[in-house]
N, C-alpha and C positions, 0 to 999 in steps of 0.2 A: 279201694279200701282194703286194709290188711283185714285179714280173718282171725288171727292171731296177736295175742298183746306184744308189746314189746316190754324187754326186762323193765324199762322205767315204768310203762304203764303196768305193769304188774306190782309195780313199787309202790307206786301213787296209791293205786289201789287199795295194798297194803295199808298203808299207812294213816290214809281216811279211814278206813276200819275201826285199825287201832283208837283213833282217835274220836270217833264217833259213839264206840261202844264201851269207852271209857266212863263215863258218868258223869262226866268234869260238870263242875259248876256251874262256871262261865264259858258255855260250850261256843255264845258268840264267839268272844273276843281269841277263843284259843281256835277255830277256824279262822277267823281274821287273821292271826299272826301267822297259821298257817298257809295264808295265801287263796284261801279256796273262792272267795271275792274278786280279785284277780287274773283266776284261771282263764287262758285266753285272752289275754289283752297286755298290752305293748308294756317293757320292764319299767319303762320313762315314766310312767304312768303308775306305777306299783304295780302293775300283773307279773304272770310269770314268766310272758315270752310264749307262752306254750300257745294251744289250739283250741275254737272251744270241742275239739273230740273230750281234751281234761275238764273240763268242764261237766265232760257227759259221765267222766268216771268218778264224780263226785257225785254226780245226780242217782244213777245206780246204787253206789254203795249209801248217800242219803236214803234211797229207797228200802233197804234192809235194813238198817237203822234207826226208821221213821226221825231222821235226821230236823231241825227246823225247818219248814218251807221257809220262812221269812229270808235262809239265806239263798234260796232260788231268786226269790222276787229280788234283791239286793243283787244277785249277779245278773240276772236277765235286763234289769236298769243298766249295769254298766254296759253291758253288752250291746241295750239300745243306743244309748250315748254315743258308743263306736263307732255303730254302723250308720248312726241319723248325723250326729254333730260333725265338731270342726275341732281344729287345736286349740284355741279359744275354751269352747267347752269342755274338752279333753282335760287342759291342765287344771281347769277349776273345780270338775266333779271328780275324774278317775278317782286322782289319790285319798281324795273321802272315804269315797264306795271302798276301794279295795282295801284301806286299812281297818275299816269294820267301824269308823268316826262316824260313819252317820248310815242310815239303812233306805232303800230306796225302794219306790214300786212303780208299776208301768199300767196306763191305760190307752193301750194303741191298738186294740181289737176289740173285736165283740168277745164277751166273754163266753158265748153259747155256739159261735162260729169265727174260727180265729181267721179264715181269707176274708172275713168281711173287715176289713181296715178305717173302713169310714168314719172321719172326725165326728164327732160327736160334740162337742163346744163350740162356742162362736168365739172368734178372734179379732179383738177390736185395738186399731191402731193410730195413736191418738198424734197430733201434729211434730209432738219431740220426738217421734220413734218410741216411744215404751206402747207395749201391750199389754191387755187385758181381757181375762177368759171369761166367761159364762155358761151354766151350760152343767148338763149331771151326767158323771161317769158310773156303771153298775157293774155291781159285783167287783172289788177294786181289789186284789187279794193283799193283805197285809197293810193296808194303808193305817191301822191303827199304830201301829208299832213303825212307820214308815217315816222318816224327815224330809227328805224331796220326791216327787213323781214325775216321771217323765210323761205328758200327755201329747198329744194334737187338739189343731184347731183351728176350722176353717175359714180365712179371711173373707174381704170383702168381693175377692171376684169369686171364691169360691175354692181357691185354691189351700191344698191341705200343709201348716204349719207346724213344726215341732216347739215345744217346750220343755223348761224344766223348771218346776213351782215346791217350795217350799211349804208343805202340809199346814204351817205353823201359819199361813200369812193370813188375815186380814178377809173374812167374806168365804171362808173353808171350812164345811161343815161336812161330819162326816157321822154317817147311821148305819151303826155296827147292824153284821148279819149273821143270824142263825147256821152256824156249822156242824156239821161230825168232823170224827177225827182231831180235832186240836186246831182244826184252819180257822184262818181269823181273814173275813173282808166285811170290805163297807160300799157305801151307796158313798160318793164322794156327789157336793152338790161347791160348783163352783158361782158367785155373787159378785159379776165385777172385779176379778182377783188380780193383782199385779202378779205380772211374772218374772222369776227370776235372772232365767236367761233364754233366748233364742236360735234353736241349733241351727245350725248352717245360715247362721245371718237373716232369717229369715225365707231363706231357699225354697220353694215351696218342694215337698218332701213327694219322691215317687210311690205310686203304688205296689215295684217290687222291693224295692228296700224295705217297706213296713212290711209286707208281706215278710221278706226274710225273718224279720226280727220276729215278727207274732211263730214263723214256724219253730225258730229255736227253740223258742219256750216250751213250743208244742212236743219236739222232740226230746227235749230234757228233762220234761214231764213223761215222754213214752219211755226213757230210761229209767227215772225213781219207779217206775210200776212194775220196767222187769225184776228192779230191786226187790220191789215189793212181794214179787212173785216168787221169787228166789229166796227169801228169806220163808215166809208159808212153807214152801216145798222141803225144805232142810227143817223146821220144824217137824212137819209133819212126816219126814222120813222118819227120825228118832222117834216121835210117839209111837208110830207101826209098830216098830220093834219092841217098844216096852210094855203096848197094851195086849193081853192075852187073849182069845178067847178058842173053845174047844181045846183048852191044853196047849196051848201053841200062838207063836205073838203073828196079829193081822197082817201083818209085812211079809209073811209065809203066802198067803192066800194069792194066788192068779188075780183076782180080781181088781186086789188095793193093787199091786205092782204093773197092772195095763193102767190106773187112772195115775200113780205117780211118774208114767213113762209117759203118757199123754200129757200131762203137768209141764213135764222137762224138754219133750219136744217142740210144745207151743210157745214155751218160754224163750229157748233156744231161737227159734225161729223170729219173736220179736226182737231181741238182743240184736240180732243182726241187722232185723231190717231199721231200730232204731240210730244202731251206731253206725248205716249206711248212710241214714238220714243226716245225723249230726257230722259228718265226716263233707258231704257235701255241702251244704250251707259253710261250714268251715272252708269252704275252696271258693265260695262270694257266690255261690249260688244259690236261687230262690229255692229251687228243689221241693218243688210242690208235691210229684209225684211219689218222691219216697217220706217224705213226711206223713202222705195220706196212707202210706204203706205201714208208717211204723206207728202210727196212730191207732191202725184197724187193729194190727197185729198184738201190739202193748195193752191193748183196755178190753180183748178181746181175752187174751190168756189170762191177765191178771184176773177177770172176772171169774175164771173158770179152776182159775188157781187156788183162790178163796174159797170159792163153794167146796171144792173137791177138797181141799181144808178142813173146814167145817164137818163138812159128811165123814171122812176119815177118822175125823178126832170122837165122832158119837158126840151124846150128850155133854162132853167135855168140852166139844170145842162152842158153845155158846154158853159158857159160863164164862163170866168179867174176869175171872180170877187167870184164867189162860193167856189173857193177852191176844189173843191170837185176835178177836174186834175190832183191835187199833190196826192191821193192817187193811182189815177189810174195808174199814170207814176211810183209810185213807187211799186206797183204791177206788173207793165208791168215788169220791171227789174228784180226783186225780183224772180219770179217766173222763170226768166230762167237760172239765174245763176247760175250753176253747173248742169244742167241740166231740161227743164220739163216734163210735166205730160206724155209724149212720150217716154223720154230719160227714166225717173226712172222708168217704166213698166218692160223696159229692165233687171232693179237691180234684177225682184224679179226670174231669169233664172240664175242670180249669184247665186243665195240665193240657188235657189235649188242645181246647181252646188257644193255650201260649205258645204251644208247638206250633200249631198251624198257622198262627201270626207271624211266627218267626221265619217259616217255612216262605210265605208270601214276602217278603219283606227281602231275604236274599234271592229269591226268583226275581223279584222287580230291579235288583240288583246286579243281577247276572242280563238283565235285558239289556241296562243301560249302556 
């Protein structure tokens, strides 16, 4: 993994910026036009060719921006698509998803632990080939504002199926949930629901593959936090300087400038370990181990970013009028969705676990 951007990704960078801290209107459809939908995923298809590392430099700069979540949940659908479906699926949903035509959400994990993969619907397959879900997904993020979801669900021997259901059909109910921050999920309850289409034919779908896809999210999530973090910290630099006290601005003081160095190096340190993360799964790896890294690291700092925020700003920084709430709430969130710094410690006892399967598996190998 490079350590260093390159001119383009410094560009990209740029240029999400720009365009995120613009105000625009219709801040969808001018990311849509921009491609940020597409990040990662094949030209044929309307993406950009690129990787999802671009992908992750949108999630960051969304992260200092408090950018839409809705366009994570819409890119992390296409992204599942990718890695679960076939051509088939490919040309009938990408070019939706990535021209901003229609908004997409994903329920292929636990939402309080994202290595737990486990289908959650029943999957019933009737004598013509068509199927049919049942079955309640929690905490569904963005499914209000969402036209198709990409789910699972497990057939009759047990085995785990992909889908993709249009929100709109027939026996689809959904029970909005209380959020901070501006997040918007629901309690989706599925009744018998025809499905739209079925990835890979039916294929019954692996347990690393959903893994990958639940980690992506996980990581592009641990990137909007270093965003998140990184915008606090540059706030909260400026205020130092402008607030006085003993005749002289807190930015002066030993104290503020060990907790804004402590700030910058924690953050510093998830940045990496997240875009080690997102750089791997980009090379088709599950990458348990650095996810569980960039997870502890991202929901660990951001928390610490805030507080030391907050404390900084004095009694200003908990006044609504600062703003400075809306990053904390969406840190609060942020960091626990699919798991945090607790849950993904957990990942890294998978990790060893898959090592050592691996490990037996070319020994019986090398016997033969």
């Amino acid at each position: 993994m490079k350590l260093v951007a390159s001119q383009d990704e410094r560009d990209l960078a740029s240029s999400l910026r720009g365009l995120l801290g613009a105000g625009r209107a219709d801040l969808w459809g001018d990311l849509a036009a921009a491609g940020v939908m597409g990040l990662g995923l094949p030209e044929c298809y309307g993406g950009s060719g690129g990787t999802l590392s671009d992908l992750g430099i949108f999630a960051r700069e969304a992260g200092r921006a408090l950018g839409p979540v809705r366009v994570h949940s819409t890119a992390i659908a296409g992204y599942a698509l990718y890695v679960l479906g076939g051509e088939k699926s490919w040309a009938r949903w990408l070019p939706e998803l990535t021209a901003g035509r229609i908004a997409g959400t994903t329920a292929l994990w636990n939402p309080n632990d994202a290595s737990d993969v486990t289908a959650t619907m029943r999957a019933d397959q009737a004598k013509d080939g068509s199927w049919r879900l049942t079955g309640t997904a929690d905490f569904v993020a963005d499914a209000d504002t969402a036209d198709v979801i990409v789910v699972t669900g497990f057939d009759k021997h047990g085995s785990t199926v992909g889908f993709v259901v249009r929100l709109g059909n027939e026996g689809v109910t959904l029970r909005p949930l209380a959020l901070m921050g501006g997040h918007h999920a629901s309690v989706v309850r599925f009744d018998d629901v025809p499905v739209d289409d079925v990835l890979g034919d039916g294929s019954p779908l692996g347990r690393d593959e959903l893994r990958r896809v639940a980690n992506a999210a996980v990581t592009l999530a641990s990137l909007d936090l270093v965003g998140i973090g990184e915008a606090v910290m540059e706030r909260t630099v400026r205020y130092t300087t402008l607030r006085h006290q003993f005749g002289r601005p807190i930015a002066s003081f030993q104290a503020a400038q060990h907790i804004v160095a402590d700030m910058h190096i924690a953050l510093s340190a998830a940045r990496l370990a997240a875009q080690s993360a997102v750089h791997a799964i980009a090379q088709g790896r599950t990458a348990i181990r650095e996810t569980a890294v960039a997870r502890i690291q991202s929901a660990t700092a951001a928390k610490w970013a805030t507080l030391d925020a907050h404390q900084l700003h004095g009694g200003m920084g908990y006044v609504v009028d600062t703003d400075l709430y809306l990053w904390s709430e969406r840190a609060r969130v942020l960091s626990t969705l699919g798991g945090g710094a607790d849950i993904a410690a957990a990942w890294l006892d998978d990790d060893v676990v898959s090592r050592a399967a691996v490990g037996d598996r070319l020994r019986r190998k090398d016997g033969q």
